[in-house]
PLY file of the C-alpha trace (Angstrom):
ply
format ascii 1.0
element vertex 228
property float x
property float y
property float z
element edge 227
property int vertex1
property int vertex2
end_header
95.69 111.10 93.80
94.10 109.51 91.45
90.42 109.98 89.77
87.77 107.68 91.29
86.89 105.12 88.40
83.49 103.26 88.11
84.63 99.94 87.09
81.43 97.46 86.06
81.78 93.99 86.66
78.85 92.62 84.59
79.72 88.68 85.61
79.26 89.46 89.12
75.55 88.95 89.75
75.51 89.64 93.62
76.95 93.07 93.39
76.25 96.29 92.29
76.94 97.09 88.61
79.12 99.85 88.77
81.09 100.62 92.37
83.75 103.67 92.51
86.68 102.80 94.04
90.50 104.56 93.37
91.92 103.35 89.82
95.99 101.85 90.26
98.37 104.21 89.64
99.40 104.14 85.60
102.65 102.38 84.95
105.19 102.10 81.71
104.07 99.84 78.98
107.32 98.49 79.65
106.60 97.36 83.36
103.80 95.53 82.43
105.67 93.89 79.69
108.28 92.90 82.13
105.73 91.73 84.87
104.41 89.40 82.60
107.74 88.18 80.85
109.08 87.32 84.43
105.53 85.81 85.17
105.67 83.00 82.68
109.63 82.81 82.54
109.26 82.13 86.53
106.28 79.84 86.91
107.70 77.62 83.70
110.68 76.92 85.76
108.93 76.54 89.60
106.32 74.21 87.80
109.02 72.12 86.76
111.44 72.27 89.80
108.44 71.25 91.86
106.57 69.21 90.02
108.10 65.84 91.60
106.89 67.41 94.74
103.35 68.22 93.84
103.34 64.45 92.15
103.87 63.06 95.74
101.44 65.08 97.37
98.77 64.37 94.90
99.72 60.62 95.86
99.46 61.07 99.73
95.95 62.83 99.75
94.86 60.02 96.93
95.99 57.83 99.69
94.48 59.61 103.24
91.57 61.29 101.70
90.53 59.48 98.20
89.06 61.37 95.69
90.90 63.98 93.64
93.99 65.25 94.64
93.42 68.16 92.82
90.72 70.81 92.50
89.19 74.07 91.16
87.71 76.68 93.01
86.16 79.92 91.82
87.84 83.02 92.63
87.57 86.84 91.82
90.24 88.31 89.79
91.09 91.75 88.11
88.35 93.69 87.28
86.20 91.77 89.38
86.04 88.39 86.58
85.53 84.80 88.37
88.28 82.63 87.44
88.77 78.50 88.49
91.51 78.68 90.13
94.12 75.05 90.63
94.99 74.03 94.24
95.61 70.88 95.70
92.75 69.88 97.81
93.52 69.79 101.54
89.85 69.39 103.01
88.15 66.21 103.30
85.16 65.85 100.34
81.79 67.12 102.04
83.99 70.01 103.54
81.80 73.09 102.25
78.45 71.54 103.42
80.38 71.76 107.02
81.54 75.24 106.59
78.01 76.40 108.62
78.32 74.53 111.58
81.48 75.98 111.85
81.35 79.63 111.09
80.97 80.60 114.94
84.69 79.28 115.44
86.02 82.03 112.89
89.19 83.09 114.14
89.58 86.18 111.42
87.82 89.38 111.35
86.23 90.65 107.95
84.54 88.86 105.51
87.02 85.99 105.90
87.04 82.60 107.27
90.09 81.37 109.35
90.21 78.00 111.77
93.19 77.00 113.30
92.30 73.63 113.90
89.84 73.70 110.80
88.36 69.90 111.59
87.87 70.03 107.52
91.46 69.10 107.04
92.07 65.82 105.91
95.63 64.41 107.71
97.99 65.53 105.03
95.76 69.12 105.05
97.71 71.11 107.64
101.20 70.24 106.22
100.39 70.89 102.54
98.78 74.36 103.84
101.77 75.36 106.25
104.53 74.54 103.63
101.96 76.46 100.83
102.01 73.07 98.88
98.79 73.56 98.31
99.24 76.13 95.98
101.94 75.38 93.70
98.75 74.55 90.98
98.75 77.93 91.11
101.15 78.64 88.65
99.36 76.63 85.61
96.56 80.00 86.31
99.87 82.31 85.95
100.59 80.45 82.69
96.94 81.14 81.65
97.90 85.26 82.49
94.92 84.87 84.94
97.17 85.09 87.60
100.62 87.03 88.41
103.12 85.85 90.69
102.71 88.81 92.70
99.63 90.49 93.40
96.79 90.28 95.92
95.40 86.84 96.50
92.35 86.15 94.85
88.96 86.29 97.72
86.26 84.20 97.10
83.19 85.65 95.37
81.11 85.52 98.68
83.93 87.54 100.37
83.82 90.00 97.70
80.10 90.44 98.30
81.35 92.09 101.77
84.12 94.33 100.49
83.61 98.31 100.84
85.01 100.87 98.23
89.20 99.97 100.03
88.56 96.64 99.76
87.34 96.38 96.45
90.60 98.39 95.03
92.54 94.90 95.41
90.57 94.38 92.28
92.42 96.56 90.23
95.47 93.84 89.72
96.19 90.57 88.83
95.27 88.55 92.26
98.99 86.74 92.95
100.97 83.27 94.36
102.39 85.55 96.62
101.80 89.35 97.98
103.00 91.70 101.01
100.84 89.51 103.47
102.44 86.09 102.71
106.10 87.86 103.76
104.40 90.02 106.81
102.32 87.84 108.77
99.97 85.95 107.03
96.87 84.95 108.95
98.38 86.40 112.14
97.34 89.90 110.06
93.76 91.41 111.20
91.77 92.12 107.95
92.38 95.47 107.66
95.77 95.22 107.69
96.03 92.41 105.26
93.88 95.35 102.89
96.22 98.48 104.07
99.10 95.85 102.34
97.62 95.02 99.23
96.68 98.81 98.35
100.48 99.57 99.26
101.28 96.83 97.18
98.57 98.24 94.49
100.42 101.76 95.01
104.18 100.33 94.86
104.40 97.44 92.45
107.53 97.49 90.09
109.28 94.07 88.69
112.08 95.30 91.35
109.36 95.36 93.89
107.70 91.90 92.68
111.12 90.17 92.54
111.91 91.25 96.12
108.54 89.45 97.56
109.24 86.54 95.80
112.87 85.99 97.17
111.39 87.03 100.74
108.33 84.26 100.37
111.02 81.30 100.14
111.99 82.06 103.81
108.86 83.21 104.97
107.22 79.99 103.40
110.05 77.90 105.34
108.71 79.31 108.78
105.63 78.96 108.34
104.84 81.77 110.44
100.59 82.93 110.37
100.24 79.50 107.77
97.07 77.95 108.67
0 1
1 2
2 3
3 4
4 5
5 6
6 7
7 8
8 9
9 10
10 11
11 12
12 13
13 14
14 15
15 16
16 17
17 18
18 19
19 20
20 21
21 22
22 23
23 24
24 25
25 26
26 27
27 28
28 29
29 30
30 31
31 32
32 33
33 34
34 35
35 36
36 37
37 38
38 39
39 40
40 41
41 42
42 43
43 44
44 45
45 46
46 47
47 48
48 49
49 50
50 51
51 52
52 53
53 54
54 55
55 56
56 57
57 58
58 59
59 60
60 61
61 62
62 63
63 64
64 65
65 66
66 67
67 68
68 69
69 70
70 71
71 72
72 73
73 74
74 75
75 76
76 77
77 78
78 79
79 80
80 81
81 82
82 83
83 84
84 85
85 86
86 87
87 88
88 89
89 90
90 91
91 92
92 93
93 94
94 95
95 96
96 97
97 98
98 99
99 100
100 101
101 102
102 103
103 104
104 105
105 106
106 107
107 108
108 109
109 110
110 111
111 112
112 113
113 114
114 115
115 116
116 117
117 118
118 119
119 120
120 121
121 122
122 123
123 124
124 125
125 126
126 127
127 128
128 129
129 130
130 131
131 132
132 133
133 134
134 135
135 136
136 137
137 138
138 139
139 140
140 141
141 142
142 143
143 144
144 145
145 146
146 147
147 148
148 149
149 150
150 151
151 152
152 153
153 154
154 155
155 156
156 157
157 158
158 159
159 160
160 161
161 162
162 163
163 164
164 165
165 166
166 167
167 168
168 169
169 170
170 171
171 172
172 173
173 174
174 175
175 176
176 177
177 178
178 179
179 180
180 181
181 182
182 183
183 184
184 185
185 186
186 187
187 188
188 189
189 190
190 191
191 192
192 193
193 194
194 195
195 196
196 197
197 198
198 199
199 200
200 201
201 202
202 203
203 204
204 205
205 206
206 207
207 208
208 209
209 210
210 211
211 212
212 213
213 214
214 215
215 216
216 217
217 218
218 219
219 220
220 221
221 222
222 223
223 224
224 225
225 226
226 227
């Protein structure tokens, strides 16, 4: 096991300076090296296989919702740093002044917020979320290296405020496109499972290991299974 590291996080205002929670196992050099090779090699080519997709659907929420098609939202990353990360906006425009109203139809458990039938969605919304769509942006923060394609997602800074010592341990990686709860579930996951698979994930990763979720998120992606 491990030694229990204090890791400070000295951009992250609402929480404590310094919280202990279980370092990631240590790894090659050469893992990390090939992590990151596959990282950029990857998202080059998926930017570019799907751009002509991401161009249309930029086009039909221009058309349904107005606005910007496209937008950046802060997000916690290793080490506990904020980074803006790119999505494609699937929420109408005054969507987070709703959010209250609507808190006491949270479907999820934990410091998350899950809606079926979020009424926020604008009409192209629930298709861009169920096919992931909306995250293809991603990749342009894997090209940045403040992303990986595999990894824990990346919580929102007021979920993050929530998270005990386990939770906090996602912090310890990249946050990812994809990870063990896109291919197992998704939102049909309770919250402590969704953490149980990122710390396996945490305890696990190899570029074997990250190759094999990203071949199993094509399919899992297709069905749309827990997407909401």
């Amino acid at each position: 096991m491990q030694a229990t590291a204090l890791r400070a996080r000295p951009d992250f205002a609402d929480l404590p300076v310094g919280v202990p929670f279980p370092a990631a196992p240590p790894r090659p050099r050469w893992m990390h090296v090939a992590k990151r090779a596959i990282d950029i090699v990857l998202a080059t080519a998926l930017l570019t296989f799907t751009a002509p997709v991401v161009l249309l659907a930029m086009l039909g929420i221009v058309l349904v919702s107005g606005g910007s098609p496209v937008y950046r939202q802060d997000r916690v990353g290793v080490g506990g740093r904020t980074f803006r990360m790119w999505k494609l906006r699937t929420m109408v425009r005054d969507a987070h002044a709703m959010l209250p109203e609507l808190r006491k139809f949270n479907e999820a458990d934990g410091p998350v917020f899950k809606m079926r039938d979020d009424p926020r969605l604008h009409r192209l919304g629930a298709l861009l979320r169920r096919t992931s769509i909306d995250e293809l942006p991603n990749f342009v923060n894997v090209l940045a290296g403040e992303m990986a394609l595999v990894g824990p997602r990346p919580p929102l800074p007021e979920e993050v405020a929530h998270y005990d010592a386990y939770a906090l341990r996602r912090l310890v990686v990249k946050p990812g496109v994809t990870c063990l709860w896109q291919i197992s579930g998704r939102s049909h996951l309770s919250f402590e499972e969704w953490m149980a698979l990122d710390n396996a994930y945490i305890d696990a990763w190899s570029p074997w290991v990250d190759l094999t979720i990203v071949a199993k998120t094509i399919p899992a992606v297709l069905r749309g299974v827990g997407a909401h």
